[in-house]
C-alpha positions in Angstrom: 13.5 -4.2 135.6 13.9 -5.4 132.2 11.3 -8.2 131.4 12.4 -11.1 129.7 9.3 -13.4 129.1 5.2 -12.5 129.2 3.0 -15.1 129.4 -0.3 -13.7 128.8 -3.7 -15.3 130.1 -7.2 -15.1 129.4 -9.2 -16.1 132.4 -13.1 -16.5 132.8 -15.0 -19.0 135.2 -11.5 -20.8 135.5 -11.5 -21.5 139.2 -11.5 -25.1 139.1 -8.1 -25.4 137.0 -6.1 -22.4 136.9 -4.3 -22.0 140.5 -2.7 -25.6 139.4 -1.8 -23.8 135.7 -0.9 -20.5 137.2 1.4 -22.8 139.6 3.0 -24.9 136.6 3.9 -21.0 134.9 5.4 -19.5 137.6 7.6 -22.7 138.5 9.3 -22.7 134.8 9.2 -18.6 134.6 12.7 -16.4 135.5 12.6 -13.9 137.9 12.5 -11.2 135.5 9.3 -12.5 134.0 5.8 -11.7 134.1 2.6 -13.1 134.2 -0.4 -11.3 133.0 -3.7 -12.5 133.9 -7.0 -10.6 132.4 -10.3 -11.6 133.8 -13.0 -11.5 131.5 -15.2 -10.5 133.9 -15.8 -13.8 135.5 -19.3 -14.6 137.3 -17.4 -17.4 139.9 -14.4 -16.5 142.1 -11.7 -16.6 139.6 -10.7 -12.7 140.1 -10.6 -13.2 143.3 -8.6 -16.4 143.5 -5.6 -15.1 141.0 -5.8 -11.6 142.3 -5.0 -13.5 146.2 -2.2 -15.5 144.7 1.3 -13.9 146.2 3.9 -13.7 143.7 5.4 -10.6 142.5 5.6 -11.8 138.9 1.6 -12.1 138.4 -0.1 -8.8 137.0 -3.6 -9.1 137.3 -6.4 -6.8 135.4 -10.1 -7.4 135.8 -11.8 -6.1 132.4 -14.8 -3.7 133.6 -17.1 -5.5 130.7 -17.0 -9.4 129.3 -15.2 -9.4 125.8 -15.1 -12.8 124.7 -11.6 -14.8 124.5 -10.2 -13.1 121.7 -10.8 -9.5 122.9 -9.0 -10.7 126.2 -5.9 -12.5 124.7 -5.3 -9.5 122.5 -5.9 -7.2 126.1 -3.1 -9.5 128.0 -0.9 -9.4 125.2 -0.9 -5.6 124.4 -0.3 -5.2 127.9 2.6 -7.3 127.9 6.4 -6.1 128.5 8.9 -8.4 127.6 10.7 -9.6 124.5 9.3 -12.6 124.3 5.6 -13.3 124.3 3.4 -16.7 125.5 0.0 -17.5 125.3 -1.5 -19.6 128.1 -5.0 -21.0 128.9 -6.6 -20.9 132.1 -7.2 -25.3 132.2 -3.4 -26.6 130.9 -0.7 -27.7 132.4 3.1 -26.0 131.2 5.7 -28.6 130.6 8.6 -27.5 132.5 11.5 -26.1 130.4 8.9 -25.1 128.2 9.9 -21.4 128.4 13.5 -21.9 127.3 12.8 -24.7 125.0 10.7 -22.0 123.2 12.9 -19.1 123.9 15.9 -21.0 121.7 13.7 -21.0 118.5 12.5 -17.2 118.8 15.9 -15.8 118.6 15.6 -16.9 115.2 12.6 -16.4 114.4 9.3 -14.3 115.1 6.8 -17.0 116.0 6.6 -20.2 117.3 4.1 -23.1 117.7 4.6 -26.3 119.5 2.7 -29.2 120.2 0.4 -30.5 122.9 0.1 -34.0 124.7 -2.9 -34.6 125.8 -3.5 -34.5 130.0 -3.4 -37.6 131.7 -1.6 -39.5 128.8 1.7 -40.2 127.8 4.0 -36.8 127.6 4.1 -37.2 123.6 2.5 -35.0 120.4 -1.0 -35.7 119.7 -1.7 -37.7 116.3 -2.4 -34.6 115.4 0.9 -32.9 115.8 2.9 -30.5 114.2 6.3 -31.4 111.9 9.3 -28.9 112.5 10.1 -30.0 108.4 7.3 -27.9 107.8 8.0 -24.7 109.1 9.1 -23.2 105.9 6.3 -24.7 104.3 4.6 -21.7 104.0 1.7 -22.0 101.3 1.3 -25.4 102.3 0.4 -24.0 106.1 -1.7 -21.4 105.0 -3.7 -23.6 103.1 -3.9 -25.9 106.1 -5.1 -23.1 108.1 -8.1 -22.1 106.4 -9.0 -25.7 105.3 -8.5 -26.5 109.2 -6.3 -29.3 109.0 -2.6 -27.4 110.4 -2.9 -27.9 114.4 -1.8 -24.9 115.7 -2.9 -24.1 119.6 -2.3 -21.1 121.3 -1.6 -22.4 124.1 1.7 -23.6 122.7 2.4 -20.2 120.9 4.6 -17.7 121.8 6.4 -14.5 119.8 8.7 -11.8 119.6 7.2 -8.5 120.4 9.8 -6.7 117.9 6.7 -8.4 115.9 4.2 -7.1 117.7 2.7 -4.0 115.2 1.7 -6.8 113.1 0.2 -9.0 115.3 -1.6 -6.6 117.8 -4.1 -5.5 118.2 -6.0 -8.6 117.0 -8.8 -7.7 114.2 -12.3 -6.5 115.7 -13.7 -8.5 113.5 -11.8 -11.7 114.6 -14.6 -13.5 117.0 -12.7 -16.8 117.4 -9.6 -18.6 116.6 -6.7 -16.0 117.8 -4.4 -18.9 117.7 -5.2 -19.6 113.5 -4.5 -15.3 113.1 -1.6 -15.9 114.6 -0.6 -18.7 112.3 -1.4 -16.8 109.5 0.5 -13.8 110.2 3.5 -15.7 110.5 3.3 -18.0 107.6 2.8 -15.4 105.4 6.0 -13.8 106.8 7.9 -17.0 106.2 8.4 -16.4 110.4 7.3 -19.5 112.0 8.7 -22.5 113.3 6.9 -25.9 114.5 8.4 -27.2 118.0 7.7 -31.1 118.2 8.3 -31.6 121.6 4.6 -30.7 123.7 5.5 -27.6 125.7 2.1 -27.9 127.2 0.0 -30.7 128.8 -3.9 -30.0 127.0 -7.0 -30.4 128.8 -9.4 -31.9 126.7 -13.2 -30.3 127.1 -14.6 -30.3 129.9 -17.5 -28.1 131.4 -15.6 -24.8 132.2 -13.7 -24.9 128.4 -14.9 -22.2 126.1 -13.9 -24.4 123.5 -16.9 -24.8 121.1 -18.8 -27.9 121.2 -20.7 -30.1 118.6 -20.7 -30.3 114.8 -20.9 -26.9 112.8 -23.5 -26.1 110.7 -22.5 -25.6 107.1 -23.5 -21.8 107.6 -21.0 -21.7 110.7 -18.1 -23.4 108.8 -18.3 -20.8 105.9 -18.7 -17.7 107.8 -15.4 -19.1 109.5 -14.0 -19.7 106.9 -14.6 -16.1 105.2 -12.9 -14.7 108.6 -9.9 -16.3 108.1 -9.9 -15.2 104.4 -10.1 -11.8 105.9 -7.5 -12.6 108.3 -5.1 -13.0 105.3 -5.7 -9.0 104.1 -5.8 -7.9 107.2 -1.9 -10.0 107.6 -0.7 -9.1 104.3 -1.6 -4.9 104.8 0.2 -5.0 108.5 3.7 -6.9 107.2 4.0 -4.6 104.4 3.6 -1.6 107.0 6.0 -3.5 109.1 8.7 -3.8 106.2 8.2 -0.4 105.8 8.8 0.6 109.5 11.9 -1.7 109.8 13.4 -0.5 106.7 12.8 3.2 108.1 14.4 2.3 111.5 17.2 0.7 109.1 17.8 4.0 106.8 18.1 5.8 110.7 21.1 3.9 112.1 
């Protein structure tokens, strides 16, 4: 079977949300899509709740060791099949039509980012929200990245896995923020595009969120900071080995 769409999931200690989120993909998916769900190793019965969950589409992998968020995004996605790639956290909702809503702007190009609207409120973009006029903006978002200002989400994000080699695997070094790599990849490959309309309903944080908590220290902030700084080498080596590959792949045909 050729797969169309992977939407790839972290899970860990998700039992109280992700049966209704696992429910809300699967009702907007093809059948010639895929779900991938990783456990990170969970310590309450979210392995066992997913991996009971009867629907052909849902691939389920429970990691032998816990490896953090990023570690299992990167996992999910590496094991993913199908030309078009989604990210999805364990505690959202998916707006339905969100998969071809998304699937329209990757055929032009490599990434995309949409909104969110907030859970339990009106179906509109956060204050916070994205503006499709500044999709080509590329310096402009980079900038925003690492200042902190650009909102991008993961779980609104999706690519093509013809660009894959540069964003997989994600860095070793990258402990948090696989969304803002992601966003830095394809800005500095002029390949993203902003979706206005929320493809996903957020869940704001609540108990089971590994979202982090509380004000940063100023120690925190720069060591984040000098990550993403990193991010941006790391970005800039893999496109120009990418370039290279497709221009290869080119000279063949």
């Amino acid at each position: 079977m050729t797969v169309r769409a992977s939407v790839c999931m972290a899970a860990y200690n998700g039992s109280r949300y992700i049966e209704e989120q696992i429910q809300s993909i699967l009702d907007d998916l093809g059948m010639n899509d895929e779900l991938i769900v990783v456990d990170d190793r969970s310590k309450d019965g979210t392995a066992d709740l997913v991996e009971g969950m009867d629907d052909p589409r849902i691939r389920f992998y429970r990691s032998p060791e816990n490896c953090g968020y990023v570690r299992t995004f990167s996992k999910a996605a590496e094991m993913a099949r199908g030309k078009y790639v989604f990210l999805a956290d364990q505690d959202d909702i998916w707006v339905a039509g969100r998969t071809e809503l998304l699937i329209r702007e990757l055929r032009d190009h490599a990434v995309v980012a949409g909104n969110v609207a907030i859970f339990g409120g009106a179906p509109v973009p956060a204050d916070w929200s994205l503006k499709a006029r500044d999709s080509s903006r590329r310096l402009r978002n980079i900038v925003g990245t690492l200042i902190g200002y650009r909102p991008y989400y993961g779980c609104a994000m999706g690519f093509r896995r013809d660009f894959s080699d540069v964003v997989l695997p994600m860095p070793k070094y990258l402990y948090e923020s696989h969304d803002l790599w992601i966003a830095l990849v394809a800005n500095l490959a002029g390949e993203m595009q902003h979706v206005e309309d929320p493809p996903v309903l957020y869940r704001r944080l609540h108990e089971d969120n590994e979202t982090p908590r509380g004000w940063r220290s100023p120690r925190q902030i720069a060591r984040a900071r000098l990550m993403l700084f990193r991010c941006l080498l790391t970005a800039t080596a893999r496109l120009r080995d990418h370039k290279r590959a497709v221009r290869s792949q080119q000279a063949q045909n």
